[in-house]
ROPABA-473161 format. One line per field, with one value per residue (C-alpha): x, y, z. Coordinates in steps of 0.001 Angstrom, whole numbers, plus 500000, padded with zeros to 6 digits. Each point is the difference from the previous one (the first is absolute). Example, Ala and Ser with C-alpha at 12.3 -4.5 7.8 and 13.67 -1.06 7.14 Angstrom:
BEGIN
c1 [512300  501370]
c2 [495500  503440]
c3 [507800  499340]
***
This chain:
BEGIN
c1 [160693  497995  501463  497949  502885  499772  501961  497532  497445  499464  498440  498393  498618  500737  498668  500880  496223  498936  502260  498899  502490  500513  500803  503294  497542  498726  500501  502442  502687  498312  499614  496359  498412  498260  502143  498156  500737  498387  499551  498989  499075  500827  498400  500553  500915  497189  500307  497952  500999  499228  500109  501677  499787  500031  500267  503378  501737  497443  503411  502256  497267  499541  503459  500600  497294  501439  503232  497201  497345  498463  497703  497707  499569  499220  496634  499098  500647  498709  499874  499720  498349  499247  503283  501429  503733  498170  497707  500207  501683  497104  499065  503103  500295  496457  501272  503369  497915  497329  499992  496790  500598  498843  499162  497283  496860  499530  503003  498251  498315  503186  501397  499136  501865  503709  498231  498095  496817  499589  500387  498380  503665  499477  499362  498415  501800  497260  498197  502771  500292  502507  502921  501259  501023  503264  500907  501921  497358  501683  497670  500405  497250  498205  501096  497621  501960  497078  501109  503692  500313  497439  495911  499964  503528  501093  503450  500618  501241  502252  499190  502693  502867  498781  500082  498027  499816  498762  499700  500763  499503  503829  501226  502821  501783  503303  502470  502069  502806  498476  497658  500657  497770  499648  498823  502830  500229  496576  500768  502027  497434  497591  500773  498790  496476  498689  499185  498421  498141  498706  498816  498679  498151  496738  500427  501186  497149  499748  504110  499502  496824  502527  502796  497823  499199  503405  501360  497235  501882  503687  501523  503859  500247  498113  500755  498487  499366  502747  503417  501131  498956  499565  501358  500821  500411  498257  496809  499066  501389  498391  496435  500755  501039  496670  497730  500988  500417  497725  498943  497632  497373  501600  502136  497127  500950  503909  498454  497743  502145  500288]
c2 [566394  499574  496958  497533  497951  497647  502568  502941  497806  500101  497960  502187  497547  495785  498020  496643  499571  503720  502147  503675  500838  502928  499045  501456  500688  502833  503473  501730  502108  499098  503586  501411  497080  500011  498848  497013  497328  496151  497905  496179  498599  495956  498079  496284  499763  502162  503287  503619  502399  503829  502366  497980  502496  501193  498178  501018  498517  496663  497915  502021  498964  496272  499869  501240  498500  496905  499955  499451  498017  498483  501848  497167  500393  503870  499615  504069  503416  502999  503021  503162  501799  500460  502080  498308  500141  497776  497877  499762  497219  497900  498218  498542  498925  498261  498227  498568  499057  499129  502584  502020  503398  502652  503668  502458  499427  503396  499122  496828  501140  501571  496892  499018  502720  497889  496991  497936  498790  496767  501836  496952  500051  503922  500497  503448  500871  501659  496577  498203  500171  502059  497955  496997  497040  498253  496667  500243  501935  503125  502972  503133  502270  502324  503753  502318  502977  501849  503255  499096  500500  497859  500086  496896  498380  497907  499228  496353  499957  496483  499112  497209  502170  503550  501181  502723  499798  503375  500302  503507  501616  500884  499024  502076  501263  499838  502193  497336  498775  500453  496947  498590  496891  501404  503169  500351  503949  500850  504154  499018  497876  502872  501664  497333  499401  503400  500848  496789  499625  503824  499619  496408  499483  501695  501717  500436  498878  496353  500065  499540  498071  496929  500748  499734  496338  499568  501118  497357  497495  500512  499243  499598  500822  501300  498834  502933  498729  503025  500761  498272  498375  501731  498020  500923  503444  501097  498370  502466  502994  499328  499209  503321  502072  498608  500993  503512  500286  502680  498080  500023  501896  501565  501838  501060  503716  499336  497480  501986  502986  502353]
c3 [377953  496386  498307  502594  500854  503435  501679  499792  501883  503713  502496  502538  501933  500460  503109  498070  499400  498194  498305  498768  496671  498465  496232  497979  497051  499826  497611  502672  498084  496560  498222  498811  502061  503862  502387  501450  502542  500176  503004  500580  503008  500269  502823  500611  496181  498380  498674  499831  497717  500840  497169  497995  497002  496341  496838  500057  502631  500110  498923  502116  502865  498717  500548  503086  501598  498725  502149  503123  498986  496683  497872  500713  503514  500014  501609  500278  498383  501724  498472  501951  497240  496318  498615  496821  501954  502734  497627  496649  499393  502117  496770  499841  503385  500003  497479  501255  503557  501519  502331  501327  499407  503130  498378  501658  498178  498961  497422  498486  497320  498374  499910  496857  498420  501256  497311  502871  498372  503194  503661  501569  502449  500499  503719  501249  502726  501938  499159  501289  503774  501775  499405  497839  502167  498796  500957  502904  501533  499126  499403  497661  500415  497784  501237  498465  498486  497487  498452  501056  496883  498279  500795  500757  501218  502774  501182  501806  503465  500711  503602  500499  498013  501480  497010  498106  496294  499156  496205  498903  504019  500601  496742  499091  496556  499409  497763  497978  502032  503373  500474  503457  501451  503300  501767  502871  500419  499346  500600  496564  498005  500852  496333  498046  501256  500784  496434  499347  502992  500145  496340  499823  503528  500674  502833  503209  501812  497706  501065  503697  499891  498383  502420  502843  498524  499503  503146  501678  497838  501407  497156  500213  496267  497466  495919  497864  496118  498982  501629  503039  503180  503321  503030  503229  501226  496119  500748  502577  498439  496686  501974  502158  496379  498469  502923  499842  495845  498121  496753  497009  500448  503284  497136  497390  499901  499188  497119  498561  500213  497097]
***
């Protein structure tokens, strides 16, 4: 699944109108490297990007993207918060497009240190409204998601697809060889979040406040930035699993155990 050919690509949602695409480019099964997964969003013929990420894989992205939609018509990026797997390659994409870039202010001022002198097209997302508009009339909303990992991160909730882009909240890693897309048998897809969830969110309190905002949502899938999507039975398990999980600080004495 990590040479970015058409086939790894999958269209998770299509109305004919406003497609929601998860892109055969990113760094699954490539060794010493976070697993990461890109999305775009294309809606009466114009595009948003979400995490679209590193330096890296920018021509790995370009080119995916590009089996959609052109470069030219990529309106948005959102990025759900400020790790260099997620956004370091922004300079790059600002300038291939035109696109406004949505990143929680708090992030802003390290922006500069990705080579952007100009961010007259940077949009703070608290500054932003709750939700971009698309031109359909489609709506993704800002989901608030601080601490989950990141200070100050959001994930994007697609109203018209249902579906939940997460950034790193149920990403997953994978031993080589056993990427999947999907998250069928959840009970079995268990063993590769629980470390990275119990050491990378804050606690088990931040945990349920977001799924009680997601579970408002109803999404019918959920698109993490690592591993594989939840759909279908998954999406309640993994909400359910998350509610009840004992993380970060909830596990200060086995950390700081000597």
């Amino acid at each position: 699944m990590a040479d970015g050919t058409a086939s790894d690509d999958a269209i998770l949602f299509d109305d004919g109108e406003h497609r929601f695409i998860r892109l055969g480019a990113g760094s699954r099964g490539t060794k010493g490297v976070v697993q990461t997964t890109q999305y775009l969003i294309v809606d009466k013929g114009r595009g948003v990007l979400l995490d679209p990420g590193g330096v890296h894989l920018f021509p790995g992205v370009v080119a995916a993207a590009s089996r959609y939609i052109s470069i030219d018509d990529v309106d948005a990026i959102f990025f759900s918060h400020q790790d260099p797997d997620v956004s370091s390659g922004i300079a790059l994409w600002l300038g291939v497009t035109k696109a406004k870039i949505y990143i929680a202010d708090l992030w802003i001022r390290f922006i500069p240190h990705f080579g952007i002198v100009d961010q007259a097209r940077i949009a703070p997302i608290e500054s932003a409204g709750k939700a971009i508009r698309l031109a359909s009339g489609a709506e993704l909303a800002f989901v608030p998601s601080h601490y989950m990992h990141s200070p100050a991160a959001f994930s994007l909730y697609d109203r018209r697809a249902r579906i939940l882009f997460s950034g790193d909240i149920g990403g997953a890693v994978f031993p080589d060889g056993e990427e999947t897309a999907f998250v069928d048998d959840f009970a079995g897809h268990v063993r590769y979040i629980d470390g990275f969830h119990k050491r990378l969110m804050a606690s088990n309190s931040v945990a349920k406040r977001w799924v009680e905002n997601a579970r408002r949502l109803g999404p019918e899938m959920i698109a993490p930035q690592h591993g594989a999507v939840y759909r279908g039975a998954s999406v309640g398990a993994f909400l359910d699993w998350l509610a009840g999980l004992r993380c970060g600080v909830d596990e200060l004495d086995a950390l700081y155990r000597m």
